[in-house]
C-alpha positions in Angstrom: 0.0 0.0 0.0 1.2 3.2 -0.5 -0.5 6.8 -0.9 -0.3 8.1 -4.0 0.0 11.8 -5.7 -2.4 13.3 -7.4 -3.5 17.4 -7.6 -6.9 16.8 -6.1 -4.9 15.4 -3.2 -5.9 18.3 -0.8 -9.7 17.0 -1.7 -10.8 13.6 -1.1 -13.8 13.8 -2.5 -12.4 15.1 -5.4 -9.9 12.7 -5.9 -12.0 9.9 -5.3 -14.7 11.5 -8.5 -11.5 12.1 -10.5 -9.9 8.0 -10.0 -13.8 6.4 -10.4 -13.6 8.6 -13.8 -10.2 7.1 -14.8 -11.6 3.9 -14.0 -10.5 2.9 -10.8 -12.4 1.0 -8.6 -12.7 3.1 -5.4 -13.7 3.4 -2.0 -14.3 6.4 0.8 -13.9 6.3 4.6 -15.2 8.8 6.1 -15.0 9.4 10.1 -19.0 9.5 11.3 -18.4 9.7 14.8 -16.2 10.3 17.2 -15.6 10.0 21.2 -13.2 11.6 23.8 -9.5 12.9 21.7 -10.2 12.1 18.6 -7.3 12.4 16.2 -9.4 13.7 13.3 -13.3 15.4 12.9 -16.0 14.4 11.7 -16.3 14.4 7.8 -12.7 13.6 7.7 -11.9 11.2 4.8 -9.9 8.7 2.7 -10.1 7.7 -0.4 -8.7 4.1 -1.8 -8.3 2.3 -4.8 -8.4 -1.4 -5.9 -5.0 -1.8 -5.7 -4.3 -0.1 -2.2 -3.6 3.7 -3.3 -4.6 5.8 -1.2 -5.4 10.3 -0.2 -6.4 11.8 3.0 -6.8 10.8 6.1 -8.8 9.1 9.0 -6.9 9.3 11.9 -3.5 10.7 11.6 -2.0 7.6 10.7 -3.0 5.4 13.5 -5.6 3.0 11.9 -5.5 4.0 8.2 -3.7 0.9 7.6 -6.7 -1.3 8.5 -9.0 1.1 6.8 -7.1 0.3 3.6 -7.3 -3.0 4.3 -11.0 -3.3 4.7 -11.8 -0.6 1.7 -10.3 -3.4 -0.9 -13.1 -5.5 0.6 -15.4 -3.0 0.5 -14.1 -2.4 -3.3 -14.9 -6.0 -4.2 -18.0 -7.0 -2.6 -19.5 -3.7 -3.2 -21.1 -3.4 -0.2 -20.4 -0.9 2.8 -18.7 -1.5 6.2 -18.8 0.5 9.2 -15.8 0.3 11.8 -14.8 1.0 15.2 -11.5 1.9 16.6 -11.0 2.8 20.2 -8.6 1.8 23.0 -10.7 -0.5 24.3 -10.4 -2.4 21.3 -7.5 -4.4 20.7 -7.5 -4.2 17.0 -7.2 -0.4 18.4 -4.3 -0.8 19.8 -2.5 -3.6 17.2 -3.4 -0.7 14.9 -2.3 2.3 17.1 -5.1 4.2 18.2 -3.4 5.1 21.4 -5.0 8.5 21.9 -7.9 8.1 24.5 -10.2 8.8 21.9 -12.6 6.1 19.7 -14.0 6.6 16.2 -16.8 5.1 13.9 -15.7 5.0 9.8 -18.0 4.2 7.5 -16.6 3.0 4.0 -18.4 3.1 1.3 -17.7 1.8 -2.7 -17.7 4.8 -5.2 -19.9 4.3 -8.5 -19.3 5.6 -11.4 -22.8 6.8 -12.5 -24.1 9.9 -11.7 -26.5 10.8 -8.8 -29.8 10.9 -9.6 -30.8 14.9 -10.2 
């Protein structure tokens, strides 16, 4: 996996419109809650490819990993996921979520047709 540059790089959203265009099969995280020190807000996001590319950002680093991980199924299957980090939760703290804080990402496969008008 590695993140990859692109001008629209400063706007997930963007970049994730632009790489379905291109053709790539895509996904977005976005952060949809948060609790306690949170490393990023709400509306935060990510966008990944097929192949493990990926722009923005979920959490500063700490779980975006597993977020990539998850996105390719999410790519594949087509069908969204919602996760949890927290320190609670081991997988938290394989990943690194070490700050006090816990967070809900929903991710969520990009199409490439237009929304409806």
């Amino acid at each position: 996996m590695q993140s990859a540059p692109d001008a629209n790089a400063s706007d997930p959203l963007a970049l994730a419109e632009t790489w379905a265009r291109e053709g790539r099969d895509v996904a977005l995280a976005t952060v949809v809650e948060t609790w306690g020190s949170a490393p990023r807000p709400v509306g935060a996001h990510l966008v990944i490819d097929s192949e493990g590319n990926f722009e923005g950002s979920v959490s500063g680093g700490c779980v975006e990993g597993a977020v990539v991980a998850e996105a390719v199924d999410v790519i594949s299957t087509k069908k969204p996921a919602m996760l949890e980090f927290g320190v609670a939760d081991e997988t938290a703290w394989r990943v690194g979520l070490s700050c006090g804080g816990r967070i809900r990402v929903l991710v969520e496969p990009v199409t490439r047709e237009p929304a409806p008008a």
